[in-house]
N, C-alpha and C positions, 0 to 999 in steps of 0.2 A: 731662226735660220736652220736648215735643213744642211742633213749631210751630202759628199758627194754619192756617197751609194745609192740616197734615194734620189736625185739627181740622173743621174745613169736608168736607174729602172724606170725612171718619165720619159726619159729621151729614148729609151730602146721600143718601150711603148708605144709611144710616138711615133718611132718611125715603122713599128711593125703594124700600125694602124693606118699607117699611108696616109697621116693627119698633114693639113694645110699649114704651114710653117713650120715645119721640120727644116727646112733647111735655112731658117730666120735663128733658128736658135741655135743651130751650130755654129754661127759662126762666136757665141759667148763661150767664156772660159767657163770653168767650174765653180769658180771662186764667185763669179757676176751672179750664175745661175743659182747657187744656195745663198747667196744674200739678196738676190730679188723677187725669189721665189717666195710667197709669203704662204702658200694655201688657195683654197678656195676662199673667193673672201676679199672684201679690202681693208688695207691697212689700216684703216681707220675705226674699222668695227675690235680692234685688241685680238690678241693671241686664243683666248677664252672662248669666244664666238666660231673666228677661223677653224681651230684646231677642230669645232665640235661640226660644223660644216664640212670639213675637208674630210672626216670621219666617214659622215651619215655620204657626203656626196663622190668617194675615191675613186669609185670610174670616170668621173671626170677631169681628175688629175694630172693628165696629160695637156690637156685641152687646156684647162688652168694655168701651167707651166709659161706653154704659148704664149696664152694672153697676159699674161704678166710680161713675158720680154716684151708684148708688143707695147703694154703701158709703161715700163721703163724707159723707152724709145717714144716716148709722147710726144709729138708734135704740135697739140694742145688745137688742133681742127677738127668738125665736125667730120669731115669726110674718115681722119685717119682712125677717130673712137669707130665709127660705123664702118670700118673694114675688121676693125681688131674684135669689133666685137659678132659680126655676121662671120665672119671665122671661127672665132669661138663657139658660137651655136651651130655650125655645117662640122664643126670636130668633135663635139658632145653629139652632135646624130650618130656619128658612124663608130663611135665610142659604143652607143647605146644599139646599133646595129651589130657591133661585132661580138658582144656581149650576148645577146636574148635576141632568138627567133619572134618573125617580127608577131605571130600569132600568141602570144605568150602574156599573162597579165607584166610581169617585170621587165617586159620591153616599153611598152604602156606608161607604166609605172616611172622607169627610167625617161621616158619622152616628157613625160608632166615635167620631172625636176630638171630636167635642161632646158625647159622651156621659163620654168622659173627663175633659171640662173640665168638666162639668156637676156628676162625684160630685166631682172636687176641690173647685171651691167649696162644693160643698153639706158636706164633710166637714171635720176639723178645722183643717186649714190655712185654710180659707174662713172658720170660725167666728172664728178667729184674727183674721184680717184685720178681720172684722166687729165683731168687740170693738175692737179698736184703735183704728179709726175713730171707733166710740161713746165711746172714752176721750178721746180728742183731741176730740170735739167736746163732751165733758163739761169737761172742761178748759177750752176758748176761753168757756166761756159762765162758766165761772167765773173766769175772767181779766177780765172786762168788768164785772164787778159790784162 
C-alpha cells in the first residue's frame, strides 16, 4: 500500500498531463486510492515483481494509477477490460510524449515499453486481473445483502 503523498503526486500528474480519467479517479477517496493502487503490475505477480516494474517503468505511473481504479471498478466484460485498457495505452503515449521529444532514442525507447505494458494488460494476465476484480466486487455486493 502506498502513501497519500504518493497518491497526490499521481493524481497532480495526471491531471497536469491532461491523461484520460482524471476525472474517474477523483471521484476515490485517499484511503480507496493507496489501497488499490498496487503498482505497475498485477496483483498477482507479489510485491517483488510490481515494486521492480513500477521502478524500471515510473513514467507510467500515473497511467497505472488509472487503470487500476478502472480494474477495481471491473465490470468483468470484454468491452469494459478493452476501454480500461486502450486508455491505459493513449495515457502511457502522452506520458511518453510529454517526457522526450518525439526525435529522441528515449522517446522510442519509452514507446517500446508502453507498448509492452499495453499487450500485457490487454492479454491474459490482464484479463486475469480483470476477472478478479469483477469476482471480488461480485462478492462484496453479495456480502451486503
Amino acid at each position: 500500500m502506498v502513501d497519500e503523498a504518493k497518491i497526490d503526486s499521481l493524481v497532480k500528474a495526471a491531471v497536469l498531463a491532461e491523461l484520460d480519467g482524471v476525472e474517474f479517479i477523483q471521484d476515490f477517496d485517499y484511503a480507496t486510492l493507496c489501497r488499490e493502487y498496487n503498482g505497475i503490475g498485477p496483483e498477482w505477480a507479489g510485491e517483488t515483481v510490481r515494486g521492480k516494474l513500477t521502478e524500471r517503468l515510473a513514467l507510467f505511473e500515473p497511467a497505472a494509477l488509472i487503470h487500476d481504479m478502472r480494474n477495481y471498478r471491473s465490470d468483468g466484460t470484454r468491452f469494459g477490460f478493452n476501454y480500461a485498457n486502450f486508455e491505459f495505452w493513449g495515457n502511457c503515449v502522452k506520458l511518453v510524449k510529454d517526457a522526450y521529444p518525439w526525435w529522441t532514442w528515449k522517446h522510442w525507447r519509452a514507446r517500446a515499453a508502453a507498448r509492452l505494458a499495453f499487450d500485457f494488460v490487454q492479454g491474459p494476465g490482464g484479463w486475469k486481473a480483470w476477472q478478479d476484480c469483477h469476482e471480488r466486487n461480485l462478492a462484496l455486493v453479495a456480502s451486503r445483502t
